[in-house]
LOLOVEX-267532 format. One record per residue (C-alpha): x, y, z; residue number from 1; residue in one letter. Coordinates in Angstrom, 2 decimals. Example, Ala and Ser with C-alpha at 12.3 -4.5 7.8 and 13.67 -1.06 7.14 Angstrom:
// LOLOVEX-267532
PT       u       v       w pos code
PT   12.30   -4.50    7.80   1    A
PT   13.67   -1.06    7.14   2    S
//
This chain:
// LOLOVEX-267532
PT       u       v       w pos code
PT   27.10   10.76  -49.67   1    X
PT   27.42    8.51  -52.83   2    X
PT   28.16    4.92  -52.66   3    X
PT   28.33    2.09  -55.08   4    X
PT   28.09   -1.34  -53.93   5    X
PT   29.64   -3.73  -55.93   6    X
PT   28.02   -6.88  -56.01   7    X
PT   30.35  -10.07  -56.18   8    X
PT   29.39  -13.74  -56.69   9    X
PT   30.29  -16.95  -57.99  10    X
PT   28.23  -17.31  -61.43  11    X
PT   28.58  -21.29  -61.27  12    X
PT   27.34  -21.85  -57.51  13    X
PT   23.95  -19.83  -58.79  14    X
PT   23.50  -21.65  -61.36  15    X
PT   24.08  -24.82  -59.31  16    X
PT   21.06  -23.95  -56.97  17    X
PT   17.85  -25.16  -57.21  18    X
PT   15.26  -22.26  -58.68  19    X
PT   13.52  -22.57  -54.99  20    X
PT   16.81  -21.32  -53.67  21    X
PT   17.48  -18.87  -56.24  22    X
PT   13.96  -17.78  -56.18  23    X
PT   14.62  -17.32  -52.21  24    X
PT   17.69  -15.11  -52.93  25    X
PT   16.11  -12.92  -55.69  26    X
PT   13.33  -12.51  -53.41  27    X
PT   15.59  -11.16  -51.16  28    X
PT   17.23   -8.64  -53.40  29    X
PT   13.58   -7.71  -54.35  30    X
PT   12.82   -6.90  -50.82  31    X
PT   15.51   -4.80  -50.17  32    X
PT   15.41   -2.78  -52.91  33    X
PT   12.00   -2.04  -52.52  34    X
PT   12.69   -0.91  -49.10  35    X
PT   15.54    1.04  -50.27  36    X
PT   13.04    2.67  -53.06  37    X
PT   10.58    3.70  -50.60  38    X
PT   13.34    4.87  -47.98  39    X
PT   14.84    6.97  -51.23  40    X
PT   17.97    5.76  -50.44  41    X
PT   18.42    3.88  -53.61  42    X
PT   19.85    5.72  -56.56  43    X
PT   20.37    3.06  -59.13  44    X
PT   21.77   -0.05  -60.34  45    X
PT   22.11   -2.94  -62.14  46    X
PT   23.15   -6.58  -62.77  47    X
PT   25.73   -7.58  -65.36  48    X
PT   25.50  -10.25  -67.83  49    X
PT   27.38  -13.57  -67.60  50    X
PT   30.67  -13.28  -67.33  51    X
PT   31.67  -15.08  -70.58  52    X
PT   30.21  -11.74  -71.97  53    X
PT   32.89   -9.75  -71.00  54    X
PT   36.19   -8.26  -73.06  55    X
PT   39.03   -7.01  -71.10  56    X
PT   41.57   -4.75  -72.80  57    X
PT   45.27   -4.60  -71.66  58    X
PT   48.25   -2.46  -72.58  59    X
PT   51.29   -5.09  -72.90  60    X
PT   54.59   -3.01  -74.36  61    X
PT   52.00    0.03  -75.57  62    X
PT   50.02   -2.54  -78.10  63    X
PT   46.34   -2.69  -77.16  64    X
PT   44.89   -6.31  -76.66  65    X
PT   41.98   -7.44  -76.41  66    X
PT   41.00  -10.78  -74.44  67    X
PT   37.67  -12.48  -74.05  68    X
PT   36.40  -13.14  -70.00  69    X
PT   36.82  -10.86  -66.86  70    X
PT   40.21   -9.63  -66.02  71    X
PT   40.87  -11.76  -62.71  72    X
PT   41.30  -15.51  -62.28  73    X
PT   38.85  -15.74  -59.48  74    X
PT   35.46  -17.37  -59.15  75    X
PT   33.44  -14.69  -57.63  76    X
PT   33.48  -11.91  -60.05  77    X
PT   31.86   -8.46  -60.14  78    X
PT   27.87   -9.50  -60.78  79    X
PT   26.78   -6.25  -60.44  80    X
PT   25.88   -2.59  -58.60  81    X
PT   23.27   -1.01  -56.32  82    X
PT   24.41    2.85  -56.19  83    X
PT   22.58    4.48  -52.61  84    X
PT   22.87    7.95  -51.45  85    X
PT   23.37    7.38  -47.54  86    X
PT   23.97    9.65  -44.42  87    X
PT   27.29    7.56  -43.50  88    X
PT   29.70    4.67  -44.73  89    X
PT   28.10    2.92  -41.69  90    X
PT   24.65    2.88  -43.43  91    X
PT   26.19    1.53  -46.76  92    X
PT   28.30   -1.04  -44.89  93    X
PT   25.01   -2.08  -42.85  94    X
PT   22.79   -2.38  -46.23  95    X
PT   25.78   -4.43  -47.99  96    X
PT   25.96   -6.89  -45.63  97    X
PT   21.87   -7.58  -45.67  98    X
PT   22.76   -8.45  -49.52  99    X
PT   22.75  -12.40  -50.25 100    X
PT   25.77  -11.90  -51.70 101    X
PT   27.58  -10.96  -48.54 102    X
PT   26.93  -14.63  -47.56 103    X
PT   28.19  -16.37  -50.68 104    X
PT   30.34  -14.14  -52.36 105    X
PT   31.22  -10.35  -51.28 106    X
PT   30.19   -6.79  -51.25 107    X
PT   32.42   -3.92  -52.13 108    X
PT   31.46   -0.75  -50.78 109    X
PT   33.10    2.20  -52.09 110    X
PT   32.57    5.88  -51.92 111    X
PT   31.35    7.80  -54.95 112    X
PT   33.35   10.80  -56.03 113    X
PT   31.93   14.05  -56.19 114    X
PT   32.57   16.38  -59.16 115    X
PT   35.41   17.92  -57.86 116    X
PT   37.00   14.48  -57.02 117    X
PT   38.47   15.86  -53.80 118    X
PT   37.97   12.36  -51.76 119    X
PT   40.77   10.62  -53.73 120    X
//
């Protein structure tokens, strides 16, 4: 089975680390991605830029509008994805929680539909 994990953190409490400890934490993510490579339980993924990248669109009375920033008021926003293809949710939940992010921010783990979208 398919599942994303969505990667949330708190863009300002990076950048407020020293590079040692953000070295230390990329270095992490490094690791266990290359594990995940050679165990061929990684699929894909990717980071996301900075958040003041993003546009949200919004249907208010049926008129389209279009805002600039993420669409929550939070500080730990959506940083990013690794999509694995696991025997069990058990296996995603245990490689989420070895993410650095699971310490400062959060992981989402959530099942990837299949083409026939029967799991919803």
């Amino acid at each position: 089975m398919k599942y994303m994990l969505l990667i949330y953190n708190n863009p300002d409490a990076l950048e407020a680390l020293s590079d040692e400890e953000r070295n230390g934490l990329m270095g992490e993510v490094d690791d266990l991605l290359a594990e995940l490579t050679k165990s061929g339980e990684l699929v894909g993924g990717e980071a996301l830029a900075h958040p003041s990248t993003t546009k949200t669109i919004r249907s208010h009375a049926g008129v389209l509008a279009t805002t600039d920033g993420p669409f929550l008021e939070a500080k730990e926003l959506l940083a990013g994805y690794a999509m694995v293809e696991v025997e069990s949710v058990d296996r995603a939940v245990e490689i989420a929680a070895r993410w650095p992010d699971a310490r400062t921010g959060a992981m989402e783990v959530r099942a990837v539909m299949d083409t026939a979208g029967m799991e919803m």
